[in-house]
VOBA-1610 file (N, C-alpha, C; in pm, whole numbers, padded with zeros to 5 digits, always signed):
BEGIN
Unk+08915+12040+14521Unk+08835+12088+14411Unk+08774+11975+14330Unk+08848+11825+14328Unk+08801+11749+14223Unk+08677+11684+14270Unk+08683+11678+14440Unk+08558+11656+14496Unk+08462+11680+14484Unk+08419+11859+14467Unk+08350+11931+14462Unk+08245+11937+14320Unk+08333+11894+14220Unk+08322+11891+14073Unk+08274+11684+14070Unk+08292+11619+14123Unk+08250+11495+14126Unk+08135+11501+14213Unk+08143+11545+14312Unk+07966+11581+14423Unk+07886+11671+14308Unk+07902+11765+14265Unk+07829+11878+14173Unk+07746+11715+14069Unk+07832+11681+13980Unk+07809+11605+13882Unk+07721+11443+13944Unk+07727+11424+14065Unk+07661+11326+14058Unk+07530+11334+14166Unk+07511+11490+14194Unk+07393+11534+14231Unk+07298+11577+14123Unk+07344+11653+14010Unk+07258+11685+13883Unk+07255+11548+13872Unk+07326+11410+13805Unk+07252+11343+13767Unk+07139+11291+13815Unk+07167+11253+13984Unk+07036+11194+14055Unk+06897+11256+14063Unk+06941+11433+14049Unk+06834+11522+14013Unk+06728+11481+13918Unk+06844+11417+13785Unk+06759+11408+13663Unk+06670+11287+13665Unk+06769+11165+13708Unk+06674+11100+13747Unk+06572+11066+13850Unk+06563+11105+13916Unk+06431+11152+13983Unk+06334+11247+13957Unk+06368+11301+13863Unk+06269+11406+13790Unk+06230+11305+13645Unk+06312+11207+13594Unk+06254+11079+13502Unk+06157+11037+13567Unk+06219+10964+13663Unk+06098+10876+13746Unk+05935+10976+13781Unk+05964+11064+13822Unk+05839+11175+13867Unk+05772+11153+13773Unk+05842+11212+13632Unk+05718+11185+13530Unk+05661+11084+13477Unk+05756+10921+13481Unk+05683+10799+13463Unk+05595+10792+13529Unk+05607+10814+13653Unk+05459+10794+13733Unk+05324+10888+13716Unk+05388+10961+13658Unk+05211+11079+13651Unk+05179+11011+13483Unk+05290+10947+13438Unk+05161+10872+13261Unk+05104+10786+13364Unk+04977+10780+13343Unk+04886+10686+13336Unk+04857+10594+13249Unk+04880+10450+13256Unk+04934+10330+13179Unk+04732+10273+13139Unk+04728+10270+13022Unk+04566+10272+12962Unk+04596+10091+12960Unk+04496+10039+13009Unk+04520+09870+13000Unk+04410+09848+12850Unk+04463+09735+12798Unk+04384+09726+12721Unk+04353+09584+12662Unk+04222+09557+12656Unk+04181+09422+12646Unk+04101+09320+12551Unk+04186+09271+12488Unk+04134+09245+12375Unk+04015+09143+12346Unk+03947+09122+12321Unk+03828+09054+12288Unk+03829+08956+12193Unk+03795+08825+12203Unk+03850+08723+12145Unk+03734+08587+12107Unk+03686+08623+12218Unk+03573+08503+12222Unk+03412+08535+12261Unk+03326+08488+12224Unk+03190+08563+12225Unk+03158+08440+12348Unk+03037+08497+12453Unk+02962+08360+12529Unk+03066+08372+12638Unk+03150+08463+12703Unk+03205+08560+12811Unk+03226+08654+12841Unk+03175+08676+12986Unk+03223+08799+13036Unk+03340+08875+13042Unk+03384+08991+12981Unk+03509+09026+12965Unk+03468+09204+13087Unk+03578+09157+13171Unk+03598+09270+13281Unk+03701+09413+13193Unk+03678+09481+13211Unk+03735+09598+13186Unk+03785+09669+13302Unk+03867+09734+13324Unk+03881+09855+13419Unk+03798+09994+13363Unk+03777+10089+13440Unk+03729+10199+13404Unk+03828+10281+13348Unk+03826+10335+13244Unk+03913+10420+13167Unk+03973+10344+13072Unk+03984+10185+13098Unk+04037+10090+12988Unk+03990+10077+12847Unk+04040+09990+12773Unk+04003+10026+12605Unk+03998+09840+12632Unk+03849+09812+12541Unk+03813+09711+12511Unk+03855+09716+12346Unk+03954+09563+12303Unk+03986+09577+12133Unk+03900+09516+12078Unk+03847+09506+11972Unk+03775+09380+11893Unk+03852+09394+11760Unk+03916+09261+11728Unk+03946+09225+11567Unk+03875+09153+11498Unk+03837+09167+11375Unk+03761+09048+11305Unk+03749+09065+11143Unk+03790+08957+11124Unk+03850+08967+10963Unk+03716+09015+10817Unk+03719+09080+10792Unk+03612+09196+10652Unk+03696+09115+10522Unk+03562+09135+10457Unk+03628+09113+10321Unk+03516+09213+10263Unk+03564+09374+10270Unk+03472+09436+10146Unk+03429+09438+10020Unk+03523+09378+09982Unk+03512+09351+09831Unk+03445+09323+09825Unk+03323+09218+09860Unk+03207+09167+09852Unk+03107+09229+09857Unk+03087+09334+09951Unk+02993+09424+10007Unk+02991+09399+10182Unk+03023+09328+10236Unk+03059+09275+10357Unk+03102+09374+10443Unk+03059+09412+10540Unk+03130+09456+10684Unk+03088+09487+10768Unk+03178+09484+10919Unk+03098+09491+11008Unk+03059+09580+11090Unk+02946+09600+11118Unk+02885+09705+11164Unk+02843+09690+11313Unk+02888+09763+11441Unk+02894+09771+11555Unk+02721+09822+11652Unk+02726+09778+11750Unk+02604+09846+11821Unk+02620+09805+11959Unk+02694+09985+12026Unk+02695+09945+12213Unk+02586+09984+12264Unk+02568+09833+12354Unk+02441+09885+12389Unk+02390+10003+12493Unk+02477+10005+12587Unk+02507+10146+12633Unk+02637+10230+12636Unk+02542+10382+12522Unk+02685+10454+12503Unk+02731+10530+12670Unk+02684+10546+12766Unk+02723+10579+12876Unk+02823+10515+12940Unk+02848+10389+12909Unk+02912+10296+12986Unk+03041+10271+12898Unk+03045+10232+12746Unk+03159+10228+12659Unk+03101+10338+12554Unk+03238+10389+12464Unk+03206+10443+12349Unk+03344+10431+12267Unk+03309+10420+12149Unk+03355+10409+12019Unk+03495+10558+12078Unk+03615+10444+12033Unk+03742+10508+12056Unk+03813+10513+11925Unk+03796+10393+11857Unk+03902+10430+11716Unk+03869+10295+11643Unk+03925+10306+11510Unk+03905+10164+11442Unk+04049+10168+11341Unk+04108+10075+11274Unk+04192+10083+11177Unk+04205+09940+11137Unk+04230+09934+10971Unk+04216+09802+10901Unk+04373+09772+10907Unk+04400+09662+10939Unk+04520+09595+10914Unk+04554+09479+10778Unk+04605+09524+10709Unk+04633+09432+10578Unk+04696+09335+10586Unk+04714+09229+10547Unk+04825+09123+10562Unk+04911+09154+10513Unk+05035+09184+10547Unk+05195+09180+10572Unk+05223+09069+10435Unk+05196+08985+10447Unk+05264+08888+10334Unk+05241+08909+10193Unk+05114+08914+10172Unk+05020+08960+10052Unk+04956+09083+10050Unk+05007+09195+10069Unk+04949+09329+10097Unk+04877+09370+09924Unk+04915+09337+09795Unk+04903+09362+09694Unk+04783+09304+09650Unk+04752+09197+09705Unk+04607+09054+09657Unk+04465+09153+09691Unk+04446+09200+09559Unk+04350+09263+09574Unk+04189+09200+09583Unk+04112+09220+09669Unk+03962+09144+09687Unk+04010+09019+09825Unk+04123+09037+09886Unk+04154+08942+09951Unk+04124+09019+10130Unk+04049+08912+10156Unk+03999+08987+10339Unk+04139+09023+10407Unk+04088+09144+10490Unk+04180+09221+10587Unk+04128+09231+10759Unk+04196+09255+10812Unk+04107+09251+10905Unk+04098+09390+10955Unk+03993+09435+11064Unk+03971+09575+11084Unk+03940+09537+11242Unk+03980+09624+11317Unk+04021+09660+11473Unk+03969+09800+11489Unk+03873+09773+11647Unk+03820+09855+11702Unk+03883+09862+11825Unk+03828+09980+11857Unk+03877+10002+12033Unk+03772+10108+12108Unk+03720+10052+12179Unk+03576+10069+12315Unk+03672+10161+12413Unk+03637+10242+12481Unk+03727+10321+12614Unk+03575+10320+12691Unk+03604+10271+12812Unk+03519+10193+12935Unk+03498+10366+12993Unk+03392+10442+12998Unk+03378+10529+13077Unk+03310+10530+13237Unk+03239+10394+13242Unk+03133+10425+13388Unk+03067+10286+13409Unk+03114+10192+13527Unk+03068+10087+13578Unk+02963+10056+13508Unk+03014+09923+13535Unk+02843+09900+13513Unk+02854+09749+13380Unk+02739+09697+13370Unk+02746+09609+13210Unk+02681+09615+13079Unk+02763+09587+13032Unk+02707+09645+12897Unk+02740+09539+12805Unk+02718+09544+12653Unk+02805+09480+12503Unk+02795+09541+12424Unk+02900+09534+12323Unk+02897+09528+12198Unk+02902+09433+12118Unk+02742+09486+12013Unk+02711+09349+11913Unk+02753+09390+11765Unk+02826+09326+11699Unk+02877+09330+11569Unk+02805+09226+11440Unk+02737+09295+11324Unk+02652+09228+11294Unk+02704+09240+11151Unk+02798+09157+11085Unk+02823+09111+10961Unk+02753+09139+10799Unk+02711+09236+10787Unk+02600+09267+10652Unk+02658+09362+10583Unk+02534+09372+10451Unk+02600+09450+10310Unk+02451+09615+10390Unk+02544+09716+10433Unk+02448+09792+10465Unk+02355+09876+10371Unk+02372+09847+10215Unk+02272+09880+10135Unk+02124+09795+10140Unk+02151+09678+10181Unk+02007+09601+10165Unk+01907+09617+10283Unk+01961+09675+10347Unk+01847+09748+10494Unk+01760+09871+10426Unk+01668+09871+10402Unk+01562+10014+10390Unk+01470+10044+10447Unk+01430+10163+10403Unk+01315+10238+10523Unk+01357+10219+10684Unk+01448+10321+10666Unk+01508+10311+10814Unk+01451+10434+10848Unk+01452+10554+10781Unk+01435+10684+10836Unk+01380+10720+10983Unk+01275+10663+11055Unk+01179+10642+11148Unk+01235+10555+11216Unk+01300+10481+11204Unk+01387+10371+11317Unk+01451+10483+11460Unk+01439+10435+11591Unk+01528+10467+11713Unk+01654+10337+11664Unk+01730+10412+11734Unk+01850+10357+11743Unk+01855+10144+11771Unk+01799+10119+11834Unk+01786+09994+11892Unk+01698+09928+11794Unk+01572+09966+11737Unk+01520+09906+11632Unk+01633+09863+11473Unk+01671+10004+11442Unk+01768+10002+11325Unk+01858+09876+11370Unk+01941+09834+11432Unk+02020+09785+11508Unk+01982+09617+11484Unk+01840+09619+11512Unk+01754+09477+11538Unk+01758+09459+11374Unk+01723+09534+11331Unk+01688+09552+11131Unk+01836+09521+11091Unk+01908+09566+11133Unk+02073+09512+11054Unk+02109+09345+11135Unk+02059+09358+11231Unk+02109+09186+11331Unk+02033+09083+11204Unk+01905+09102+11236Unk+01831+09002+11128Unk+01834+09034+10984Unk+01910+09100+10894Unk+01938+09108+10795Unk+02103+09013+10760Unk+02158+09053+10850Unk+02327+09031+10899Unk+02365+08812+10835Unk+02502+08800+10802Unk+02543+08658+10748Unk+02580+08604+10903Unk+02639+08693+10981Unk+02670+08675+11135Unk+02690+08761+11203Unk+02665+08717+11295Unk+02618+08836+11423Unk+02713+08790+11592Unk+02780+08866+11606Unk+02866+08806+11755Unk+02808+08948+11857Unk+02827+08835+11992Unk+02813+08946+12085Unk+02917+08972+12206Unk+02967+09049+12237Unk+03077+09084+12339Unk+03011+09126+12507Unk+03029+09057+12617Unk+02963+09134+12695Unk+03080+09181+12793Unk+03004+09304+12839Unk+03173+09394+12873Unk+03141+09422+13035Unk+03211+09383+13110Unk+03176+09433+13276Unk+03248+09540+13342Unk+03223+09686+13354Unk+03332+09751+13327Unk+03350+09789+13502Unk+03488+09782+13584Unk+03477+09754+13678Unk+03586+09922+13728
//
């Protein structure tokens, strides 16, 4: 009988774990790649999330404002500001703010991030997308560009 009750018990467990393992393998593990340096090609996988960080100081009127150049290929996944940990209280003091791109469809593309106070742009109404874009680049304190190869 004690056999029977030791075989029972160490067949449910192997059950369970192999029904663990089953489901680790059906998550699909999202790679994700952070963006760091402008003036390279950065490869993506398809379905991957391209990051960009880069330090804002709103207080000023300052921030940065994004433009992919094809939304077919990447699109706008999420953003969130990160405060500094040490000095979280220092008010008017820059934070930085993080984006994240999700790679939908081969191919190359970028995203250009253009540093400006977006009140001093006017008469946009009549702008396409790519003009407005050009109107905030040459208005902008700095302007970086990301180019994304999404594979």
């Amino acid at each position: 009988m004690k056999i029977n009750k030791i075989s029972v018990f160490i067949l449910t467990g192997l059950m369970i774990l192999s029904l663990i393992n089953c489901n680790r393998s059906t998550i699909k593990n999202i790679e994700e790649v952070r963006l760091t340096e402008k003036g390279i090609t950065y490869e993506i996988p398809l379905g991957g999330i391209a990051v960009v960080e880069l330090e804002e100081n709103a207080s000023t009127g300052y921030s940065w404002q994004y433009f992919i150049e094809n939304e077919d290929m990447l699109s706008f996944d999420s953003d969130k500001t990160i405060l500094d940990n040490t000095n979280p209280a220092l008010l008017g003091a820059p934070v930085k703010h993080e984006w994240k791109f999700k790679a939908l469809k081969e191919g190359t593309t970028s995203i250009k991030f253009a540093y400006l106070r977006g009140w001093e742009i006017e008469d946009t109404e009549n702008l396409d997308r790519k003009s407005l874009w050009d109107m905030k680049s040459e208005a902008a304190i700095d302007n970086i560009e990301y180019i994304i190869d999404v594979k």
